[in-house]
C-alpha positions in Angstrom: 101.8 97.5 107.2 98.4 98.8 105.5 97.2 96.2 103.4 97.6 96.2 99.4 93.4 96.9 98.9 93.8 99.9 100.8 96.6 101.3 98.7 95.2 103.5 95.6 97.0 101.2 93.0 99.4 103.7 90.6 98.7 103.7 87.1 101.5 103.7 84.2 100.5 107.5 83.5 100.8 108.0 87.1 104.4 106.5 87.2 105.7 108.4 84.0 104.1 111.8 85.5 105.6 111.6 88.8 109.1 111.0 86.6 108.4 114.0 84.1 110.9 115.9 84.6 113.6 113.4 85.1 116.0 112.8 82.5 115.2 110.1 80.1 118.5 107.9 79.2 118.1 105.2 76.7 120.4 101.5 77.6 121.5 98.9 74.9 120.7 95.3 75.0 123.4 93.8 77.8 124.4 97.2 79.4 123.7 97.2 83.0 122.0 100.1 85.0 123.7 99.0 88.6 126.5 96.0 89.9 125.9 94.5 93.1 127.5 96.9 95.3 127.0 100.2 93.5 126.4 103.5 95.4 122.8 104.1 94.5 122.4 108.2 93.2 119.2 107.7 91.3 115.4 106.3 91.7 114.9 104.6 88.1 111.7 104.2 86.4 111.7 101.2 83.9 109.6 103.0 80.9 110.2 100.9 77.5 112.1 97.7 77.5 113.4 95.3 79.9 115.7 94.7 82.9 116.8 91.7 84.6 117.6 91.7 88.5 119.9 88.9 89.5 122.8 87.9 91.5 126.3 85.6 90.9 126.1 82.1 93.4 129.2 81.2 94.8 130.0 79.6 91.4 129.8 82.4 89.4 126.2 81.7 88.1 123.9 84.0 87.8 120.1 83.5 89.6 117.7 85.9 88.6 115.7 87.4 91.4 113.1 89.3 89.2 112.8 90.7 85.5 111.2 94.6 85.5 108.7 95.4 82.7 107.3 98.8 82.1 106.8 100.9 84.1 108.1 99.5 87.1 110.5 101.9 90.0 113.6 99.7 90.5 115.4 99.4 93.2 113.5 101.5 95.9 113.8 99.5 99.3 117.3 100.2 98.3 116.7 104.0 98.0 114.9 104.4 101.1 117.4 102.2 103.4 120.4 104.3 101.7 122.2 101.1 100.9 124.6 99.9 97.9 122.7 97.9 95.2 122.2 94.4 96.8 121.7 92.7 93.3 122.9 93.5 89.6 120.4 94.9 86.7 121.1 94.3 83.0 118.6 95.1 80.6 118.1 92.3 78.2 116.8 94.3 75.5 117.1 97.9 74.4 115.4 100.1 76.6 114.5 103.3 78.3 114.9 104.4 81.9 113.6 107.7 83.6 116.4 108.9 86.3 115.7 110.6 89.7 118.3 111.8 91.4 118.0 111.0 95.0 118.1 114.8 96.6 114.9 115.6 94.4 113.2 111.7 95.2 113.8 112.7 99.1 111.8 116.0 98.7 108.7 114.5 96.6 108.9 112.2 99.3 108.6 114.6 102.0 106.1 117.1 100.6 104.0 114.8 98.2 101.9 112.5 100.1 101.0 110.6 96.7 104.6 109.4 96.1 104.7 107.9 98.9 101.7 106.1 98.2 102.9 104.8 95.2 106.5 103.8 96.8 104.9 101.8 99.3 102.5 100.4 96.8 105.4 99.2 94.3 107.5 97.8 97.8 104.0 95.8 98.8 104.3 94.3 95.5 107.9 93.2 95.1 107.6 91.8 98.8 104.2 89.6 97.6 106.8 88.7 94.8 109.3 87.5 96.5 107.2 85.7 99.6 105.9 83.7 96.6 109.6 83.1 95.5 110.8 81.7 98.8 107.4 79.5 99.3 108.2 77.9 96.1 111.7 77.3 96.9 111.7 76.4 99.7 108.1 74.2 100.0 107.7 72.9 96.4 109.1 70.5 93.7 109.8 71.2 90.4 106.5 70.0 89.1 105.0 72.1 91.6 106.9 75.1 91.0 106.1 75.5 87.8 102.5 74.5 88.4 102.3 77.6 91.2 104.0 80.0 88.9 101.6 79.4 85.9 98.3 79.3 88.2 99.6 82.6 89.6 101.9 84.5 87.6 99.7 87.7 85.5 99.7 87.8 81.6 102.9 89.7 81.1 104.9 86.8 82.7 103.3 84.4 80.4 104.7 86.5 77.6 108.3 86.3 79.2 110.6 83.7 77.3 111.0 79.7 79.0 114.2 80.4 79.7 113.8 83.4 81.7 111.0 81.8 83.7 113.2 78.3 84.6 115.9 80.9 85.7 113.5 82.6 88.5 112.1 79.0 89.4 116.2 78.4 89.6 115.7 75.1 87.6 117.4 73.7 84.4 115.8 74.5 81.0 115.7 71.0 80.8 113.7 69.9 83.9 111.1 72.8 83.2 111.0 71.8 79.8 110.0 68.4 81.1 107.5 70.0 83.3 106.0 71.9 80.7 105.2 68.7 78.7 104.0 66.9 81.7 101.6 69.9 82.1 100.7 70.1 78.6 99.6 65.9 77.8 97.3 66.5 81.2 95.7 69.2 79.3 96.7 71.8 82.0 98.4 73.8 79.4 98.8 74.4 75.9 102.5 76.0 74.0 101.8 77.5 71.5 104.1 78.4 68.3 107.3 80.5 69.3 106.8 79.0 73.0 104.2 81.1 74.5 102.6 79.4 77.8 98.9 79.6 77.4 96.7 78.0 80.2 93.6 76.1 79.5 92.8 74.4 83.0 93.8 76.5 85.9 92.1 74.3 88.5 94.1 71.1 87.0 97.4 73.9 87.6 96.1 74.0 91.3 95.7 70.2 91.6 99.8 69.6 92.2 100.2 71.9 94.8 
């Protein structure tokens, strides 16, 4: 696989040109774009808003695998492997999505050498995503998980509410709130009014892991 630097990195107006011409749907708060299982028909493009990825345990509970920003293409390993949906996506705010169908995705794709560029840029990243996901799981405890996240995660995830971050580091809002305040009286952190995660020390963030 080419490596990430050698990649021409897409660029929002990139993304929103490639989907000109695709009709533009706007989603309530709480509607979902796909259920775990769905035939897949479209390539989305995530313009305004936000949608959550997630999937039910064998409890019923849902554990979020990833929340899209704009712009972001959801759901493309999916579209290239010509599988059903192998998560859910709700949007947890009102939002706006760009639709592809798949016949007209599979021709860019063949005779435009920059979509697939930017495909294979957008599938590096949500593979680097998830390999990060896994290592925490797997490797880390909670202080450490949270620790990683923070030192790692890029402005916009800072931005994203506690509870959606405890849910992708699949602990309780109480232990991460704990976390948070162990991280904050060593001076690691700061939380400011409303929540918001701001980090003052990322080298004390690196110390736990």
């Amino acid at each position: 696989m080419l490596a990430l630097k050698h990649i021409q990195k897409p660029g929002a107006e990139d993304l929103l040109n490639i989907f000109a011409c695709c009709k533009e749907v706007e989603m309530d708060k709480n509607n979902f774009l796909f259920h775990f299982g769905d035939e897949i028909q479209y390539l989305d493009l995530l313009v305004q808003g936000e949608l959550q990825i997630f999937k039910y345990d064998m409890n019923m509970n849902e554990v979020t695998m990833n929340f899209f920003k704009p712009v972001s293409i959801v759901a493309e390993w999916a579209v290239l492997q010509g599988i059903p949906y192998p998560a859910s996506g709700r949007f947890t705010q009102k939002s706006k999505i760009r639709r592809m169908p798949i016949s007209v995705f599979q021709e860019k794709l063949n005779q435009n050498v920059y979509m697939n560029h930017i495909v294979m840029y957008s599938l590096i990243q949500k593979i680097e995503s998830l390999n990060s996901a896994v290592d925490r799981g797997l490797t880390m405890d909670s202080l450490q998980r949270v620790a990683h996240f923070l030192a790692n995660c890029s402005e916009d995830c800072l931005n994203m509410k506690q509870n959606q971050i405890s849910s992708l580091l699949y602990l309780r809002p109480e232990t991460f709130s704990r976390m948070l305040k162990k991280l904050k009286d060593d001076g690691a952190i700061n939380i400011q009014k409303g929540g918001h995660i701001e980090i003052l020390d990322i080298e004390a963030l690196k110390s736990y892991l």
